[in-house]
C-alpha positions in Angstrom: 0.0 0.0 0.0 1.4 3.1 -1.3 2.4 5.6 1.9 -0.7 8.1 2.8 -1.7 10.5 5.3 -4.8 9.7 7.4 -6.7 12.2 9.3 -8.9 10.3 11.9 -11.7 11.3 14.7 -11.6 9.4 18.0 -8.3 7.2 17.8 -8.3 6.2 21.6 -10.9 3.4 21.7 -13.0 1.3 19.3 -12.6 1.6 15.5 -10.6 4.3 15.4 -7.8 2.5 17.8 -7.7 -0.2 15.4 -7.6 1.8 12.1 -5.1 3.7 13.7 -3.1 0.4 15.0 -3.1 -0.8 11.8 -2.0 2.3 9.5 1.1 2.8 11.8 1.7 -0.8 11.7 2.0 -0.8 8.1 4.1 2.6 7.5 0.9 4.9 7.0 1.2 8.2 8.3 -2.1 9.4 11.0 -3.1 12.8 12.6 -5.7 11.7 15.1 -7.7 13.0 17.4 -8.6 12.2 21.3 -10.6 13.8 24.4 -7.7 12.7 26.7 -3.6 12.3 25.3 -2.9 9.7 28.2 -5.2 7.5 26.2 -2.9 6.9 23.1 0.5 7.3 24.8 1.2 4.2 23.9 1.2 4.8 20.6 2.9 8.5 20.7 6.0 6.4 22.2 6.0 3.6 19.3 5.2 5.7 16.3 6.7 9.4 17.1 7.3 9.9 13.4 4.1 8.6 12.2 1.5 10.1 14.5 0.6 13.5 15.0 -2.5 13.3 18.1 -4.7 16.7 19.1 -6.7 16.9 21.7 -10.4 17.9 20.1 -14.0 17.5 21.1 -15.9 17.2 17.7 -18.7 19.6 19.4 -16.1 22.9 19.9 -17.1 24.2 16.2 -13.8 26.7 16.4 -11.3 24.2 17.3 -12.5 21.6 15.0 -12.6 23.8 11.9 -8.7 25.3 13.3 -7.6 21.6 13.4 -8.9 21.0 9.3 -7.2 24.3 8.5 -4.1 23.3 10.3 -3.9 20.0 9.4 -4.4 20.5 5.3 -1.6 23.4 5.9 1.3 21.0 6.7 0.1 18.4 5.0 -1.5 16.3 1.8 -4.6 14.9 3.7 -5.4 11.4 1.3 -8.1 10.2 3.6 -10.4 11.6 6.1 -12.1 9.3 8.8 -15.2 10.6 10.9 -15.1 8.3 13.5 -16.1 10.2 16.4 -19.4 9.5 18.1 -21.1 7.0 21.0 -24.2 5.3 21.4 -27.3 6.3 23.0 -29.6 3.8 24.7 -33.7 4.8 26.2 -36.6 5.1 24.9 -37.2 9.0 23.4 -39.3 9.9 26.8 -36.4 8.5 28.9 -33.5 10.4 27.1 -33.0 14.1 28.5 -32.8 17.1 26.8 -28.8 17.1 27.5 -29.2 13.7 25.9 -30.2 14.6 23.0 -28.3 17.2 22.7 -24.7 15.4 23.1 -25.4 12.8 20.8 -26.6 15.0 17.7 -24.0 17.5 18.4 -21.5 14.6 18.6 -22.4 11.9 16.2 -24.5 13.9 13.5 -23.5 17.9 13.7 -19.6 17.4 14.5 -19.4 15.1 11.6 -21.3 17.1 9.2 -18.7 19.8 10.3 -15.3 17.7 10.0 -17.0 17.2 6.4 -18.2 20.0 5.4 -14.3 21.6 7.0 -12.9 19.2 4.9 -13.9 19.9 1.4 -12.4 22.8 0.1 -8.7 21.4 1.1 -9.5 18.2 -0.8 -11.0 19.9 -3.7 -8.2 22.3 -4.3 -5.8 19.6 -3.4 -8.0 17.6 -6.9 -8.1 14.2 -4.9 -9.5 12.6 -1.4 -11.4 10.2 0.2 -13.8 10.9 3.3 -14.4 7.7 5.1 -18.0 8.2 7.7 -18.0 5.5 10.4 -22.1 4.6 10.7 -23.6 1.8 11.7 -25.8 -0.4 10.2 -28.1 1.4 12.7 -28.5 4.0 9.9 -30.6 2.0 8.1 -32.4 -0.6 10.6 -34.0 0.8 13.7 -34.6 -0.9 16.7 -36.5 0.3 19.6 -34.8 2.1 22.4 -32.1 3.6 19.7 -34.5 6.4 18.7 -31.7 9.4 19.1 -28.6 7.0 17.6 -30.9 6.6 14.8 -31.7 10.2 14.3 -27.8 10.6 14.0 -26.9 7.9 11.8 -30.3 8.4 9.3 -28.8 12.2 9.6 -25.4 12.0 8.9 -26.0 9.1 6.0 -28.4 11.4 3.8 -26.1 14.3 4.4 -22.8 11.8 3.1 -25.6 10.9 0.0 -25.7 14.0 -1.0 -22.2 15.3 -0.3 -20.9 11.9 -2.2 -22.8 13.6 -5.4 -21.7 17.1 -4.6 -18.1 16.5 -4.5 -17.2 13.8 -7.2 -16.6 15.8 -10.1 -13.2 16.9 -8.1 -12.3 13.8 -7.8 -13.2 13.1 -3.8 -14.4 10.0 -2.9 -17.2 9.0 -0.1 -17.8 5.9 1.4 -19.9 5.4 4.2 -19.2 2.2 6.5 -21.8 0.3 8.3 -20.8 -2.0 10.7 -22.8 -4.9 12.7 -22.2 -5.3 16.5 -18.4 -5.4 17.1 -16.4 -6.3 20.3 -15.3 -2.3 20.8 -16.0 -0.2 23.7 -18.3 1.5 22.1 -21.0 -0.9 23.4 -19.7 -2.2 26.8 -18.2 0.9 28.0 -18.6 4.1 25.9 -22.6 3.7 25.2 -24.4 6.0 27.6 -27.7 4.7 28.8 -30.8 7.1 29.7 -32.5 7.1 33.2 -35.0 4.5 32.8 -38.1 4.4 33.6 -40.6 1.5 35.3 -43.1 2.1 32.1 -41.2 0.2 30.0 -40.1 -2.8 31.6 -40.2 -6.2 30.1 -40.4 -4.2 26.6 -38.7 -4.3 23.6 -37.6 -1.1 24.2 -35.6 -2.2 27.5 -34.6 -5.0 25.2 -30.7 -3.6 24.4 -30.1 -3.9 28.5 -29.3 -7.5 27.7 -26.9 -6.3 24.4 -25.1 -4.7 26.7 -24.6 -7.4 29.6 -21.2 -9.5 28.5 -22.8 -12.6 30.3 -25.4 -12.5 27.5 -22.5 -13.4 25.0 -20.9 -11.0 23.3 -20.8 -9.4 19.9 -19.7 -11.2 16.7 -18.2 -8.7 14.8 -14.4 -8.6 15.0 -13.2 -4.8 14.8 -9.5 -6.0 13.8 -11.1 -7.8 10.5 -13.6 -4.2 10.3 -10.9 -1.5 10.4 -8.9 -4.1 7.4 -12.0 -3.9 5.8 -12.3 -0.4 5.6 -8.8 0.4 4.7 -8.7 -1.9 1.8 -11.6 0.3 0.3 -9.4 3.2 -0.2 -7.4 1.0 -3.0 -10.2 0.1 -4.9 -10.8 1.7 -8.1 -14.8 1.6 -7.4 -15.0 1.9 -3.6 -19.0 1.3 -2.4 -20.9 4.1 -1.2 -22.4 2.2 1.8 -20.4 -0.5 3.2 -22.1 -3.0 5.5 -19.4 -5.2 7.7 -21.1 -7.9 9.9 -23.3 -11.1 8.0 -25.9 -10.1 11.0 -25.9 -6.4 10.4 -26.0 -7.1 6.3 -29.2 -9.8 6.7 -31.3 -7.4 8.7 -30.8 -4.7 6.1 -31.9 -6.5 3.5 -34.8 -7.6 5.2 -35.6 -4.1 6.0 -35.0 -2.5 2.7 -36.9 -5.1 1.2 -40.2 -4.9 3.4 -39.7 -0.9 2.8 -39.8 -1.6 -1.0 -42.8 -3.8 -0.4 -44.8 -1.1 1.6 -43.9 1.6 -0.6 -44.8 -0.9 -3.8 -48.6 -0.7 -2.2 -48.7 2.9 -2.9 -48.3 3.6 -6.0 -52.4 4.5 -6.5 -52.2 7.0 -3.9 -48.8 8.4 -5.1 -50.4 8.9 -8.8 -53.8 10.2 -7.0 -51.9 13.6 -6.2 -50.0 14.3 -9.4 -51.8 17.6 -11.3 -53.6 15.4 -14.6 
């Protein structure tokens, strides 16, 4: 793999640890992000050369648009990973309004951000990719997701679009979907609501035995993902959505195909409002 410069959100934990792991492992040069240096020292001390780590909370607007500028002005960025973002469990009455507010600005507003910061460097540069960690979650949704969905629906219709906006200058978009994987990001980093006696013994309280290891845990292997994802950047044709996880790829289909199947019904009452 010809030697490229990786600009990555969230490198301490989950995905973005093993992407990063990875890319240094095999002579790739990363600038990554973390909340907290003391989680990556490990790293700083192996690959001094090949990693360049800032301190950045996706949700500081100012910072995160100074670190793009930055960033692109000492450097050829080839491929930009948003990465950034947590999981949110309750049911939407059992979320708060800080709640809310932390996982849009995090997972769907600081990404649209590191994007939309992003494009004019790769544009005048002629050449990019933009990698946007999903989840599979942004097309199936389960009850007692209701917020992580909002994010992921949000931030895969705004990659849609950008994916057309910005491929006459050559920049690529792929965005990844993964199943359940064995990250943090569900046994330690997911934040759960207050919850509330209503809804007990529903399948909205249903995740609190996803996120109990004695259950069993996840299939997905994040080592295998993050190889996954970095072999898309060599191909000629990378996918716009990329689903990782056999699990996570069955219940899309099943759930793009029953949406086909409703929307199929409609097509009387779709004609019945066209101006004859």
């Amino acid at each position: 793999m010809m030697t490229r410069t990786w600009l990555i959100t969230g490198i301490s934990s989950g995905f973005g640890r093993c992407l990063t792991e990875q890319l240094l492992a095999s002579g790739q040069n990363v600038i990554g992000t973390v909340r907290r240096l003391d989680a990556v020292e490990d790293l700083q001390k192996e690959y001094r050369k090949k990693l360049d780590v800032h301190v950045l909370d996706v949700r500081d607007r100012e910072a995160l648009r100074a670190l793009i500028d930055t960033s692109f002005g000492g450097h050829k960025i080839d491929v930009l990973i948003s990465n950034a973002g947590y999981g949110l469990f309750g049911a939407a009455e059992e979320v708060s309004d800080s709640d809310v507010d932390a996982v849009l600005a995090t997972n769907l507003v600081g990404s649209i951000d590191l994007i939309r910061f992003a494009i004019p460097h790769f544009r005048k540069q002629g050449f990019g990719r933009i990698i946007q960690i999903s989840s599979y979650g942004g097309q199936v949704a389960y009850p007692g997701n209701s917020l992580y969905h909002a994010s992921k629906f949000g931030i895969e219709g705004f990659c849609e679009s950008v994916a057309q906006e910005v491929a006459p200058f050559g920049i690529g978009m792929t965005i990844v979907e993964p199943g359940g994987a064995r990250t943090d990001f569900r046994y330690r980093s997911a934040h759960v609501a207050q919850l509330t006696k209503a809804y007990e013994g529903t399948p909205t309280h249903a995740f609190l035995k996803m996120l109990d290891k004695n259950n069993g845990l996840a299939v997905g292997d994040p080592n295998k993902m993050a190889a996954r994802i970095i072999e898309t950047v060599n191909m000629p044709q990378a996918p716009l959505r990329l689903v990782l996880g056999s699990q996570a790829l069955a219940a899309t289909i099943e759930t793009l195909e029953n949406r086909l199947k409703d929307f199929r019904t409609q097509t009387e009452v779709a004609r019945s409002t066209d101006i004859e």
